[in-house]
C-alpha positions, -999 to 999 in steps of 0.1 A, spaced: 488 204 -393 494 243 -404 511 249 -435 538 271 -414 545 241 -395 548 215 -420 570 245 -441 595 248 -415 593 214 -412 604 212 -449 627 238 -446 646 215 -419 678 228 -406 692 267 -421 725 283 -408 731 320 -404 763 333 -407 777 372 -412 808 391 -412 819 429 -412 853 444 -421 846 472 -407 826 486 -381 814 519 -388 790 512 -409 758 538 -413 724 525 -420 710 530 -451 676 549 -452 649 534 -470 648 546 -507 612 533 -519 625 552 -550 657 533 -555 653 510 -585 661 472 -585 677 458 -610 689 424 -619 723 421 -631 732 413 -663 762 390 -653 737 362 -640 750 326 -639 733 313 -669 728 275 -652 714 293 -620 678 282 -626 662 307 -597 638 334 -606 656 367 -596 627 388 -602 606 371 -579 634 369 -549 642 405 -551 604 410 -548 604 389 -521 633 400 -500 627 440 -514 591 437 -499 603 424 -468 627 453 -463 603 482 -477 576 474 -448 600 460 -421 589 433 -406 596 410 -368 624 388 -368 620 365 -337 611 390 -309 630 420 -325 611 442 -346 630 452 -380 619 488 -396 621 494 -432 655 496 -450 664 502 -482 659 476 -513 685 455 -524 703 452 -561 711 419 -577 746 407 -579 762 385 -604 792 382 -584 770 366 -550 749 349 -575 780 330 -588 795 326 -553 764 314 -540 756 290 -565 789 275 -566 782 269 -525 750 253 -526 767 232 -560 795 222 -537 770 216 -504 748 194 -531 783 174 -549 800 167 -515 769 155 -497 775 185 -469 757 213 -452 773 243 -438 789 274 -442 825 259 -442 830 237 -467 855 208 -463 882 222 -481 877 253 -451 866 278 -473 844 301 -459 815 328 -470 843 356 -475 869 337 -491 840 326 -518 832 361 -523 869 368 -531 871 341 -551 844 352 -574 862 391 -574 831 407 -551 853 431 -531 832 433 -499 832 455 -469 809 432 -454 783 401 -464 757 376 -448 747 344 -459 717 320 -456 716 283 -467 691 261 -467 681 229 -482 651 214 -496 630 210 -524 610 242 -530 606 278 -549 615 308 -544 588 320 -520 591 283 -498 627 294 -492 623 331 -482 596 322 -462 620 299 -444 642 320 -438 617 345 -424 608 322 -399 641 316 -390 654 350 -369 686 353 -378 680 345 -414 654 374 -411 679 401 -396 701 390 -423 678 400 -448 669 428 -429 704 440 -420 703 479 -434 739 476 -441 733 455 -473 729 464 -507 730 438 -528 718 399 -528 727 367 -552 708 336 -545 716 299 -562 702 268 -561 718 234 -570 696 207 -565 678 212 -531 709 235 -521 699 270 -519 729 301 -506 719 338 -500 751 360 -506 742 395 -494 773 422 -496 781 458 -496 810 471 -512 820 512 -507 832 510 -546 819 487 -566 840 483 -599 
């Protein structure tokens, strides 16, 4: 057996799901020049290594790469988020406590109303979930193999990411916001 195949295997089932507010959105043009930064509102119990998934996820976007059968060109690199970190974490701690997997959770909240609950003002977002017991690189590799996940994280409109893990629950929250406060 491959190690892709018994990855994706692993990886088992991931969701996409993405919104807009708005629909004239411009692409951003890559900015190899643009520095990353992590932010320094981080949820301290979030035990995932933000330096390495920006690397990750930035890498993927600085080259472009093929999602499915659609090639993605380069966009520009992504900033860290407290605000989608906390959202995020608090879904895949929710996912993991209530024994579900989904982008709804049972109460109906969704991807945007977690964002507003934890005060990111969005224009637009994505999110990725999936589950399973692995790192950083296990996880963004899933999602690479998994098209939509990929456009997600390809999706020039973006410019910034949180990731958290509870557990074997992992969320993606990427966002833009036309002012952030």
């Amino acid at each position: 057996m491959s190690g892709k195949f018994i990855l994706t295997a692993f990886v088992a089932v991931v969701l996409f799901s993405s919104c807009t507010k708005q629909n004239d959105v411009q692409p951003i043009a890559p900015t190899p020049t643009t520095p990353v930064a992590v932010d320094t509102t981080a949820v301290p119990e979030n035990h995932v290594d933000r330096n390495a998934l920006l690397t990750l996820v930035n890498g993927l976007r600085s080259h472009g790469c093929k999602c499915g059968d659609v090639q993605m060109p380069p966009v520009g690199p992504l900033t860290w988020n407290g605000l989608l970190e906390e959202a995020a974490y608090l879904h895949s701690k929710d996912m993991s406590v209530n024994k579900y997997f989904d982008h709804t959770a049972p109460t109906g909240s969704t991807p945007g109303a977690r964002l507003d609950a934890a005060g990111y003002h969005w224009n637009f977002y994505g999110e990725n979930i999936a589950t399973g017991t692995m790192d950083e690189q296990a996880v963004v590799l899933g999602w690479l193999n998994s098209p939509n996940h990929c456009k997600n994280m390809m999706t020039a409109s973006y410019t910034e990411l949180g990731v958290g893990r509870y557990d074997k629950m992992w969320t993606m929250e990427l966002g833009h916001r036309n002012n952030p406060q």
